[in-house]
DSSP file (Angstrom, degrees, kcal/mol; ACC not computed):
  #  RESIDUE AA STRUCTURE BP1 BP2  ACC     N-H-->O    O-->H-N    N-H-->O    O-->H-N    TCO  KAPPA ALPHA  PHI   PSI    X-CA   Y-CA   Z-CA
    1    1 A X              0   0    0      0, 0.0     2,-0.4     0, 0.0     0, 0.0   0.000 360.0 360.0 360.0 140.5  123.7  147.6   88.4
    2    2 A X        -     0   0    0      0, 0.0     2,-0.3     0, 0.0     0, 0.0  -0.884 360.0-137.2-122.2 148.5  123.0  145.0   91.1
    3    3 A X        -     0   0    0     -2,-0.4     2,-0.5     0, 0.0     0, 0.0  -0.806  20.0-125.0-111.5 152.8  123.5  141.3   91.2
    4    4 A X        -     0   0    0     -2,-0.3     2,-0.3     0, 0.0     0, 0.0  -0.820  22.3-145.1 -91.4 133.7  120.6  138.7   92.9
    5    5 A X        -     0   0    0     -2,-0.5     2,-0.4     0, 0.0     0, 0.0  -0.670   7.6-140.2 -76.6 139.8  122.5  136.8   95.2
    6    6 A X        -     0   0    0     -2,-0.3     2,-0.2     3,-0.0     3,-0.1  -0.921  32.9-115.6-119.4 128.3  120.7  132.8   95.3
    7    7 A X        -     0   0    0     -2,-0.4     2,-0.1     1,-0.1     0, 0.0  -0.654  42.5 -83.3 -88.6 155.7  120.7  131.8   99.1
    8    8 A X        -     0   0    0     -2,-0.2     2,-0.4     1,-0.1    -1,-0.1  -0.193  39.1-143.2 -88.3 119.8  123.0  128.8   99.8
    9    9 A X        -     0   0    0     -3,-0.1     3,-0.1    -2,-0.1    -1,-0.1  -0.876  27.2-124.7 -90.3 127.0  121.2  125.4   99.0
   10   10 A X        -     0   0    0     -2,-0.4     2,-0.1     1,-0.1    -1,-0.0  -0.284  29.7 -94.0 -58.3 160.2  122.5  122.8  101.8
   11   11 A X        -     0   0    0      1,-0.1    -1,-0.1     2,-0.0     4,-0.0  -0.246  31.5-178.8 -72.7 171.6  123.9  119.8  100.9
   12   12 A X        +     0   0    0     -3,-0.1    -1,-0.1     2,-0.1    -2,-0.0   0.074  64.9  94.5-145.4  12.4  122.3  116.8  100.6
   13   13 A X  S    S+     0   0    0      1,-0.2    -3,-0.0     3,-0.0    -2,-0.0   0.834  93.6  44.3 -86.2 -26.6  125.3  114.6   99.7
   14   14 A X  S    S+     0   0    0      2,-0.1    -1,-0.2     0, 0.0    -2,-0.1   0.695  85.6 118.0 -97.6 -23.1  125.7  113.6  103.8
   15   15 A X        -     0   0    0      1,-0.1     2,-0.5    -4,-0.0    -3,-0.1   0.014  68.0-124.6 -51.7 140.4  122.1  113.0  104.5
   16   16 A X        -     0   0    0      1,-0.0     3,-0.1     3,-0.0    -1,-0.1  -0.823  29.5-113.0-100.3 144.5  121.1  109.7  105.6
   17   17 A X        -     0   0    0     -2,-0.5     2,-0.2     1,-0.1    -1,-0.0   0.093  52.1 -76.8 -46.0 164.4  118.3  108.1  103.4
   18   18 A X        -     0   0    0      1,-0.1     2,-0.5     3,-0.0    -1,-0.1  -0.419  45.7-100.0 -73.2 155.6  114.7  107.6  105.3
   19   19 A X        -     0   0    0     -2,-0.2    -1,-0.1    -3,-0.1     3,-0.1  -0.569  36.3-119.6 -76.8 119.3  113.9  105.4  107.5
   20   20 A X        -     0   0    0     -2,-0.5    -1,-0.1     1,-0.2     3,-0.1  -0.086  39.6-104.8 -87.5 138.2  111.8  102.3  106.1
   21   21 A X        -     0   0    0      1,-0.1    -1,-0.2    -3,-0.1    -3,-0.0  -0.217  42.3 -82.5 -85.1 158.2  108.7  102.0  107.7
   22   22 A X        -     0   0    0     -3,-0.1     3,-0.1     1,-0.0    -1,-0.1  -0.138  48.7 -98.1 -60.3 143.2  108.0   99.3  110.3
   23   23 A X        -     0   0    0      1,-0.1     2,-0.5    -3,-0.1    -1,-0.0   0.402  50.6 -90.1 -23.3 153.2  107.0   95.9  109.4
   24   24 A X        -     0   0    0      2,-0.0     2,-0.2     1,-0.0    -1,-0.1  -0.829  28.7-130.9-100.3 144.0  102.9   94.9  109.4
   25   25 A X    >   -     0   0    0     -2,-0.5     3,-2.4    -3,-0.1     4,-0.1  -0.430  26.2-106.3 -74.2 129.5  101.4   93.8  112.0
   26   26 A X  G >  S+     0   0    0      1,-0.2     3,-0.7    -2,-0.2    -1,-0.1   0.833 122.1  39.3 -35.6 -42.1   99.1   90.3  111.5
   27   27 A X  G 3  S+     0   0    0      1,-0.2    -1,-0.2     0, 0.0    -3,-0.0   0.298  88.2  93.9-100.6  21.2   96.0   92.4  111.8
   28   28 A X  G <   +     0   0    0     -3,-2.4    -1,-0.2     2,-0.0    -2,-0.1   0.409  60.4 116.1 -91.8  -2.3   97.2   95.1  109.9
   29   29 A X  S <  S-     0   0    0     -3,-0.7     4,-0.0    -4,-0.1    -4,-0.0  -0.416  75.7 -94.5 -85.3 164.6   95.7   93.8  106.4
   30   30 A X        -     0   0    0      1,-0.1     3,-0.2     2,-0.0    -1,-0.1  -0.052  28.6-127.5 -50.2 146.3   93.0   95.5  104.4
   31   31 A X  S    S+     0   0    0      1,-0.3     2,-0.4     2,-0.0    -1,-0.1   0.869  99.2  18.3 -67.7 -37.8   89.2   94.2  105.2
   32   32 A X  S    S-     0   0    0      3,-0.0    -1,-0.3     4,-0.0     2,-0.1  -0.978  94.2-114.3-141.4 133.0   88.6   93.6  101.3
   33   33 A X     >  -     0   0    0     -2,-0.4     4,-2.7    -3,-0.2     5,-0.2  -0.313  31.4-104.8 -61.2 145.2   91.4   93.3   98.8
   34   34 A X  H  > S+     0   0    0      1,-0.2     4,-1.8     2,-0.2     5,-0.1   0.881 126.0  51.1 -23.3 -63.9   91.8   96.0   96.0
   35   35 A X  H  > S+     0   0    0      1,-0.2     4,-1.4     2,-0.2    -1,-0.2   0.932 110.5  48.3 -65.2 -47.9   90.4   93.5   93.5
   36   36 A X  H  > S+     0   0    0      2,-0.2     4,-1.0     1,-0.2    -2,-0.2   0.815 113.2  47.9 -26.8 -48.4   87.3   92.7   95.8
   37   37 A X  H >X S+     0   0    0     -4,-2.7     4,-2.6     2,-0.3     3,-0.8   0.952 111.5  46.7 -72.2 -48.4   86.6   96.3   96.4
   38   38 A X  H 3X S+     0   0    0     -4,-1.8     4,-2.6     1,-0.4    -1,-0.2   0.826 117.7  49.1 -79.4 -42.6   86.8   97.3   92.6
   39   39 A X  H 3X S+     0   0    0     -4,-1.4     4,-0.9     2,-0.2    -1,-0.4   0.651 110.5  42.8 -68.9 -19.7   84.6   94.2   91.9
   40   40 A X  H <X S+     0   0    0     -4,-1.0     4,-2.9    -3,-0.8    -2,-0.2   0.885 117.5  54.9 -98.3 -73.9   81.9   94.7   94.4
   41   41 A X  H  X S+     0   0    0     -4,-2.6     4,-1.4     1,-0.3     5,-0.2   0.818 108.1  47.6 -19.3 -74.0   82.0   98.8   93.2
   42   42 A X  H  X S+     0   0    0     -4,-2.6     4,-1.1     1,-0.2    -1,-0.3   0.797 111.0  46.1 -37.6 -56.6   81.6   98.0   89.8
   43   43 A X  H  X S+     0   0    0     -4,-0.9     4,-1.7     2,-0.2    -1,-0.2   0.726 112.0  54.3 -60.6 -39.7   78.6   95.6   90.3
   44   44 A X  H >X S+     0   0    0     -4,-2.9     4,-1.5     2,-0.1     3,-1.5   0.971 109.6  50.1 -38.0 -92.2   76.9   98.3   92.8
   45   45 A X  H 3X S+     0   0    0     -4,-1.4     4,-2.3     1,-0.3    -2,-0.2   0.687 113.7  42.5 -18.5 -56.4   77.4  101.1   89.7
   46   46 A X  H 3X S+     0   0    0     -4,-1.1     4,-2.6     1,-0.2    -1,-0.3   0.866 115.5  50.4 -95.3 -10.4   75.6   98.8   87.0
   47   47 A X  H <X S+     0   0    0     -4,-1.7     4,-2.4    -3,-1.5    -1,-0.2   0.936 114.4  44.6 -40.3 -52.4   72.6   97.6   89.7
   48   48 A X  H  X S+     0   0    0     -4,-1.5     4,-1.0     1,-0.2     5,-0.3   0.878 115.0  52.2 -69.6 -38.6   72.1  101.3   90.4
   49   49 A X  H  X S+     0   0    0     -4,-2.3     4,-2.0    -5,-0.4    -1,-0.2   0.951 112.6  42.8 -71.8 -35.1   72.3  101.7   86.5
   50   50 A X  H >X S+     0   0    0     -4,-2.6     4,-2.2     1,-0.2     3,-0.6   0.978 113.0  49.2 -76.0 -62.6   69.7   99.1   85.7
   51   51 A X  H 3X S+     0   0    0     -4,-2.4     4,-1.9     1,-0.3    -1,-0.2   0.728 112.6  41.6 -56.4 -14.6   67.5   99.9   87.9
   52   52 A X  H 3< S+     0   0    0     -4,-1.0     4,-0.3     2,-0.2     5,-0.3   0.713 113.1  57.9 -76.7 -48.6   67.2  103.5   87.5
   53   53 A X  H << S+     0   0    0     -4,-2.0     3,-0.4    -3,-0.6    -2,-0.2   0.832 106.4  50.5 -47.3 -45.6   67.3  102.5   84.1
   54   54 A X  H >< S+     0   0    0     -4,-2.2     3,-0.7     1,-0.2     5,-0.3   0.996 112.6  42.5 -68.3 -80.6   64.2  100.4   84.9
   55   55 A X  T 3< S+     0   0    0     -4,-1.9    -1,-0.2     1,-0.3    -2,-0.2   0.037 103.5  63.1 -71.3  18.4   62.1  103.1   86.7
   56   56 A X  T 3  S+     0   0    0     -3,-0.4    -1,-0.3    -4,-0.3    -2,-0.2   0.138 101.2  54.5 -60.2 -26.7   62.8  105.6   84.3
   57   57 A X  S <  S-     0   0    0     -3,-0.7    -2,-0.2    -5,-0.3    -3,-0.1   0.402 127.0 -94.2 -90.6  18.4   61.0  103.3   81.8
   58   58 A X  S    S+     0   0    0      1,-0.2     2,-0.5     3,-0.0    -3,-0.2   0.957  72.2 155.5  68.9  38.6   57.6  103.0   84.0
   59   59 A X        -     0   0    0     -5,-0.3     5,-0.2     1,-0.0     4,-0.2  -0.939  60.6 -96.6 -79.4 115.2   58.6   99.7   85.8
   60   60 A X    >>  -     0   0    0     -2,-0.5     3,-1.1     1,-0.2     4,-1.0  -0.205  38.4-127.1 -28.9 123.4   57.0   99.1   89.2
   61   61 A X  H 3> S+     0   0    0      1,-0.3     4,-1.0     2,-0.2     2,-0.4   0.816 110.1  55.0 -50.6 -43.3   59.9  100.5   91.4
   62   62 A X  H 34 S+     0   0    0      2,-0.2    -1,-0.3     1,-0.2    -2,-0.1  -0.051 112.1  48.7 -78.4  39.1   59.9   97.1   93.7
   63   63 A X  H <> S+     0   0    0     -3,-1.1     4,-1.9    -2,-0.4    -2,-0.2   0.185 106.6  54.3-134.5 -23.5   60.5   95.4   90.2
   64   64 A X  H  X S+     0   0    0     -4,-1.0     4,-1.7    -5,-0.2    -2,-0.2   0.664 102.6  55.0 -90.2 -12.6   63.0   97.7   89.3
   65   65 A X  H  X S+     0   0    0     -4,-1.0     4,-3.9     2,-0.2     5,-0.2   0.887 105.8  55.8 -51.9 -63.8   65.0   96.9   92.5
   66   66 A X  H  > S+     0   0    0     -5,-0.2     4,-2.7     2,-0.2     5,-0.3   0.964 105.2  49.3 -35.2 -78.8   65.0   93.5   91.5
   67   67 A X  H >X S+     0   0    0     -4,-1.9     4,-1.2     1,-0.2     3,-0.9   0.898 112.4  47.6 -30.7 -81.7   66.4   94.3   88.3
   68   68 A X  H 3<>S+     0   0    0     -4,-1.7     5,-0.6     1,-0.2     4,-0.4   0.884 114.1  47.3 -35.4 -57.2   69.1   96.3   89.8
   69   69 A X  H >X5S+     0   0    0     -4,-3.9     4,-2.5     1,-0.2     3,-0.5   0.926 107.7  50.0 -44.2 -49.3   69.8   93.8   92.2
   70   70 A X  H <X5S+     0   0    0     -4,-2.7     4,-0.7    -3,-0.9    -1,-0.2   0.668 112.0  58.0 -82.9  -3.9   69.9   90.4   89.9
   71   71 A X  H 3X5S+     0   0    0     -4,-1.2     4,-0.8    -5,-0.3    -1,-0.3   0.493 104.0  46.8 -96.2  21.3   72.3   92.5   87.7
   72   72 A X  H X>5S+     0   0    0     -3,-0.5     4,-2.2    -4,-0.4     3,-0.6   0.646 110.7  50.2-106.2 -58.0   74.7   93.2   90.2
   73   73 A X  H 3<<S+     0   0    0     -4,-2.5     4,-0.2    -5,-0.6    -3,-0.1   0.866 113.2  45.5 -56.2 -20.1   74.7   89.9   91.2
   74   74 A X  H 3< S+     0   0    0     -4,-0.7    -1,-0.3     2,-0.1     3,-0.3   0.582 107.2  63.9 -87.2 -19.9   75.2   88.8   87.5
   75   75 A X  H XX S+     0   0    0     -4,-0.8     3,-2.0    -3,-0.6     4,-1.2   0.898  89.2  78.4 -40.2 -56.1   78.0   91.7   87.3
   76   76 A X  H 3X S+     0   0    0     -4,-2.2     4,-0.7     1,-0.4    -2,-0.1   0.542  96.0  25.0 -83.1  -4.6   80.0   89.9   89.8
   77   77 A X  H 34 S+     0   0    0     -3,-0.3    -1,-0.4    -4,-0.2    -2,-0.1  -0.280 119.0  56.5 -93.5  45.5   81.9   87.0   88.1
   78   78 A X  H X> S+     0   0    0     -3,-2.0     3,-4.4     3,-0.1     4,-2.2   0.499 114.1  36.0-119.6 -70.5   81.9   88.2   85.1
   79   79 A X  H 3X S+     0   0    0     -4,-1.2     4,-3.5     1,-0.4    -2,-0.2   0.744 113.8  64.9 -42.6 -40.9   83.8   91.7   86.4
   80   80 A X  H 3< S+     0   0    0     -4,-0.7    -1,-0.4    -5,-0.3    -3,-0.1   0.655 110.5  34.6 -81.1  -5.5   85.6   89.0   88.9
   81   81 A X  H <4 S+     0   0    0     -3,-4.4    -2,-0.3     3,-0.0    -1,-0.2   0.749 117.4  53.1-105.4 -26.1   87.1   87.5   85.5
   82   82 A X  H  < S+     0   0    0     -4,-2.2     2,-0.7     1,-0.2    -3,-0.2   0.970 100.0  68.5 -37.3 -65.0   87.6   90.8   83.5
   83   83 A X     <        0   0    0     -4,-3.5    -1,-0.2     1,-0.2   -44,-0.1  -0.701 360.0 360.0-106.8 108.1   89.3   92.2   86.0
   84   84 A X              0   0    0     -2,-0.7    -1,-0.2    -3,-0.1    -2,-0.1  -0.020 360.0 360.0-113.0 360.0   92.8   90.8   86.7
């Protein structure tokens, strides 16, 4: 009979923690905040949905653009108060 030998885990008890990363730079911020992006996304999605929606139902395609468009633009305060 043989025994498995477990190879020798180092310690970790001396290690020093990582090093925190450097400070941001003034021009380092995002172009559009998390909550901007997620609102603009969202209001893109349900344009594309109406209007698609639209010209699947026999709508003149420039009428169904429209459509898509003026719900996006009516998506976006209302998404910009939802979403907090």
């Amino acid at each position: 009979m043989t025994t498995s030998q477990q190879p020798s885990q180092p310690s970790h008890s001396s290690a020093a923690p990582p090093p925190c990363p450097p400070p941001a730079q003034p021009g380092d911020e995002p172009f559009l905040s998390l909550h901007s992006a997620v609102v603009l996304l969202g209001a893109v999605l349900i344009g594309i949905v109406v209007g698609g929606l639209g010209h699947l139902g026999g709508v003149h395609p420039a009428l169904a653009v429209l459509a898509g468009l003026t719900a996006a633009g009516g998506a976006v305060p209302v998404l910009r108060a939802l979403i907090r």
